[in-house]
C-alpha positions in Angstrom: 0.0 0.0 0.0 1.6 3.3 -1.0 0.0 7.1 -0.3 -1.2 6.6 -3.3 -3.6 3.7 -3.9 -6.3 4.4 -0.3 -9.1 6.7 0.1 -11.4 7.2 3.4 -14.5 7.9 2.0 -15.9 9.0 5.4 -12.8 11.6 5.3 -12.0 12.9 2.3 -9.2 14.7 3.2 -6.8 11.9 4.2 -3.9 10.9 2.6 -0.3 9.6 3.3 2.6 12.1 3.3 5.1 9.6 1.6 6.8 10.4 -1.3 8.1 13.7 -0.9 11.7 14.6 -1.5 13.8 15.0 2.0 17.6 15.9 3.0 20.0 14.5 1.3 17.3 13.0 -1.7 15.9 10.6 0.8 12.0 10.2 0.1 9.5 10.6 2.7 8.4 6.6 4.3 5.1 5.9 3.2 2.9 4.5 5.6 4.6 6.4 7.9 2.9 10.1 8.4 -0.8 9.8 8.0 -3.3 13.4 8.2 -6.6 12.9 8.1 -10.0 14.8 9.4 -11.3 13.6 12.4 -12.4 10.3 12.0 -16.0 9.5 13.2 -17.6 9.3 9.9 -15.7 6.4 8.6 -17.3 3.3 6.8 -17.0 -0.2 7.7 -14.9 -0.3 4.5 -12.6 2.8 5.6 -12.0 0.9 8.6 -10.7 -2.6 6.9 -8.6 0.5 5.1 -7.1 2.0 7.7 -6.6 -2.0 9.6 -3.9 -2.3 6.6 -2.7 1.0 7.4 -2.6 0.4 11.2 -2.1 3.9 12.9 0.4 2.9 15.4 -0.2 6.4 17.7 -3.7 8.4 17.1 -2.9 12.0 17.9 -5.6 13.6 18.2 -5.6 18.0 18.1 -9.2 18.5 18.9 -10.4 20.7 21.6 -12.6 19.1 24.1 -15.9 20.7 22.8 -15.1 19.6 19.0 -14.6 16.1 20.3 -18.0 16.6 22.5 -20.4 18.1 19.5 -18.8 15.3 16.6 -19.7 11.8 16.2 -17.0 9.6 18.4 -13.6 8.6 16.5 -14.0 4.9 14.4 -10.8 3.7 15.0 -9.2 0.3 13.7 -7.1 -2.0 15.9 -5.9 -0.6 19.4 -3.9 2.3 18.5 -2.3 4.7 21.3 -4.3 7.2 21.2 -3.2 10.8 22.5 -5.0 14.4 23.0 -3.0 17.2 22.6 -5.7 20.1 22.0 -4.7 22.5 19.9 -7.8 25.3 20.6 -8.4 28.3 21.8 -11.9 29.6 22.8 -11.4 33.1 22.5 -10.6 32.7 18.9 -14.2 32.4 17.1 -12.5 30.3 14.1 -12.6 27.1 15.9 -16.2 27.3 16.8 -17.3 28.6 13.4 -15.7 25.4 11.8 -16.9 23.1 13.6 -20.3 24.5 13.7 -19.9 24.2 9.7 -18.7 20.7 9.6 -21.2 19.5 11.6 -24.2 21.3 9.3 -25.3 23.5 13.0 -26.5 27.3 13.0 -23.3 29.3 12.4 -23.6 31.2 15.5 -20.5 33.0 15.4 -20.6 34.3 11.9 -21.9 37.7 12.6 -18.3 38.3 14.5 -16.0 36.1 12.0 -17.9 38.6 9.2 -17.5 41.9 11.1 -13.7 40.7 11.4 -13.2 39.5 7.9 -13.0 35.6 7.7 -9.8 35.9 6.1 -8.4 37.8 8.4 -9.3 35.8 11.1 -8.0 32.7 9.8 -4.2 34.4 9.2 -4.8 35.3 12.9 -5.1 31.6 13.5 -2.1 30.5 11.6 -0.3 33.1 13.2 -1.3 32.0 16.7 0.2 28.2 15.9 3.5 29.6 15.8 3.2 32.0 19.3 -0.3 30.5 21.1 1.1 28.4 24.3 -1.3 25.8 23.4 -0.1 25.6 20.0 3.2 25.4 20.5 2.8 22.7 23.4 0.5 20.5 21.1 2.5 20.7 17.5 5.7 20.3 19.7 4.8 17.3 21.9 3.3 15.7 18.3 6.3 16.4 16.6 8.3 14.6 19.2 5.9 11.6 19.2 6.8 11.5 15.5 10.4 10.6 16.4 9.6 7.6 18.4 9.6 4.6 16.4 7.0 3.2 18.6 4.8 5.6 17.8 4.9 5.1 13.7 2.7 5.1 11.9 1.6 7.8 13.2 -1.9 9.1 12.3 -2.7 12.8 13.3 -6.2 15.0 12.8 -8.4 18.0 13.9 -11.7 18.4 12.9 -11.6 19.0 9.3 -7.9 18.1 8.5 -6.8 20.9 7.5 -5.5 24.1 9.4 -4.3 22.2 12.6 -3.5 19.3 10.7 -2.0 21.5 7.6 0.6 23.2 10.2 1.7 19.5 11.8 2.3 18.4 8.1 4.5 21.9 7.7 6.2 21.1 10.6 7.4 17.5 10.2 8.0 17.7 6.6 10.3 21.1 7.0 11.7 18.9 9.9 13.1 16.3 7.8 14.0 18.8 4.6 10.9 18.4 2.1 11.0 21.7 -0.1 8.7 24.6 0.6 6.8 24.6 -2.8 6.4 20.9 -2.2 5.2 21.5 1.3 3.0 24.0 -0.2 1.5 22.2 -2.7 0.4 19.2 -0.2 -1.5 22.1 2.0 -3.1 23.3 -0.8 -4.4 20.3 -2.1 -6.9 20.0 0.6 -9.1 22.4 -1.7 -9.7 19.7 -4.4 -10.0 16.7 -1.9 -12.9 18.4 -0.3 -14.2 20.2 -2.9 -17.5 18.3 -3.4 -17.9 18.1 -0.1 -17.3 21.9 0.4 -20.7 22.8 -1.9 -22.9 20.3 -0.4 -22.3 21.8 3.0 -22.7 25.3 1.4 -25.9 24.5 -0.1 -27.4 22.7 2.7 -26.5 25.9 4.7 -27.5 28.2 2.4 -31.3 26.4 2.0 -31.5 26.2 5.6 -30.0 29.9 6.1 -30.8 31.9 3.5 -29.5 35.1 4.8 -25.8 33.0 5.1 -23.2 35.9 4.2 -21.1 32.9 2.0 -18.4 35.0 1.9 -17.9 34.7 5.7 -17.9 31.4 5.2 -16.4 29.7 2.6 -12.8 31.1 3.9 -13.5 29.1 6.5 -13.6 25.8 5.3 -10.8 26.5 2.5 -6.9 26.5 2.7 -5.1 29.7 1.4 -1.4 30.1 0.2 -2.2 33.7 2.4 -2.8 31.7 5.8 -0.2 29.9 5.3 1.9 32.8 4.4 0.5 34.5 7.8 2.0 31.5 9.7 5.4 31.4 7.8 6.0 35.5 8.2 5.4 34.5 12.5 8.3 31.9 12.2 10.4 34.5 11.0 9.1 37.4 12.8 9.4 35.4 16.1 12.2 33.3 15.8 14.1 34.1 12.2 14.3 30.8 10.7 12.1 27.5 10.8 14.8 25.7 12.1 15.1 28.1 15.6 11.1 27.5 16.1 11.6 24.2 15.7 14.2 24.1 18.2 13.1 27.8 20.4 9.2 27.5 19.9 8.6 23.6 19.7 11.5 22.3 21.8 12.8 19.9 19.5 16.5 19.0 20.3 19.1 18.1 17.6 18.4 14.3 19.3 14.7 15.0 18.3 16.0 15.9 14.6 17.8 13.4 14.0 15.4 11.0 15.3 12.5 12.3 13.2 15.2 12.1 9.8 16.0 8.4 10.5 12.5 7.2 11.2 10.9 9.3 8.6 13.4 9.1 5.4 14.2 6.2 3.1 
């Protein structure tokens, strides 16, 4: 089984991060780095998929109302399964997401809209690089990535792609993968969810006529600008990637070298 040849059908935006070109021309381990949405959805035959796959470590970078208000986790086998909550309830973006996913009223989009969804969403990106939580959850992931025990390691928010986009940034600048390469995996969230995207919007829109769409469809979209947002914080805060790797996530050169080995063909 290779990242190429498995689909979730109850979570469209999963995929395998092998293949990718590393340090020293070594490829990316397939069946090693899985990101996915969260995972309650998934069909019997999604499970017998992901069996094959077998998720050695679940992380898990929900907040403990997303996890509440979403159908519980299908998992396969008995993987190790660890929270690390990357949320804040101040910021309105992780509400307004969820609420989406989940087809509920969107109760904070009067605010997000006031704001400027776009805006709010760089804030987010901007906040994984600085927010405590953040920066405790993507760090102690990142460090279960370079325990062998641990791979393969599976790792997911709610919809699989902001919280789950910056782990993905993180471990794959970690072991040397190329920015535009890097760039191009975030960004392909858009067309995996794509159909999905315009049946929520419709169902929304038919329920809530008065739905200011473009509050909302930045919301459930990646965008080169939020990851942008996050990238110009790395450098503002720390200078390079590397010294938020080391400065903001705590990663030692033990950590590095660990996450290289286990990761890279």
């Amino acid at each position: 089984m290779t990242g190429q040849d498995w689909e979730l059908v109850g979570a469209p935006n999963a995929r395998d991060l092998g293949g990718m070109l590393g340090a020293g021309g070594r490829r990316v381990r397939t069946g090693r780095l899985i990101r996915t949405p969260a995972l309650g959805r998934l069909t019997d035959e999604d499970l017998s998929t992901l069996a094959r796959i077998a998720p050695a470590c679940v992380v898990d970078l929900r907040g403990d109302s997303e996890i509440v208000a979403a159908p519980p986790n299908r998992l396969a086998g008995e993987p190790r399964v660890v929270r690390l909550p990357v949320y804040d309830a101040a910021h309105p973006v992780f509400t307004a997401v969820s609420e989406v996913l989940l087809g509920h009223d969107l109760g904070a989009e009067a605010k997000l809209a006031m704001q400027g969804s776009p805006a709010a969403m760089a804030g987010i990106y901007r906040w994984f690089v600085t927010g405590e939580a953040a920066r405790a959850g993507f760090g102690a992931a990142a460090r279960l990535a370079a325990d062998v025990g641990s791979l393969p390691l599976l790792f997911h928010c709610s919809a699989g792609k902001d919280r789950t986009g910056w782990l993905s940034v993180v471990l794959l600048t970690a072991v040397g993968v190329d920015e535009a390469a890097i760039r191009a995996d975030y960004l392909r969230t858009n067309s995996q969810t794509e159909s999905l995207r315009e049946v929520v919007l419709q169902a929304m829109r038919a329920r809530q006529p008065e739905l200011a769409e473009a509050a909302i469809r930045p919301l459930m979209e990646v965008r080169g600008a939020y990851l942008d947002a996050a990238y110009d914080e790395v450098r503002r805060v720390h200078g390079s990637f590397d010294r938020y790797l080391r400065d903001g996530l705590g990663l030692t050169d033990a950590h590095l070298a660990a996450l290289r080995d286990n990761l890279l063909d």
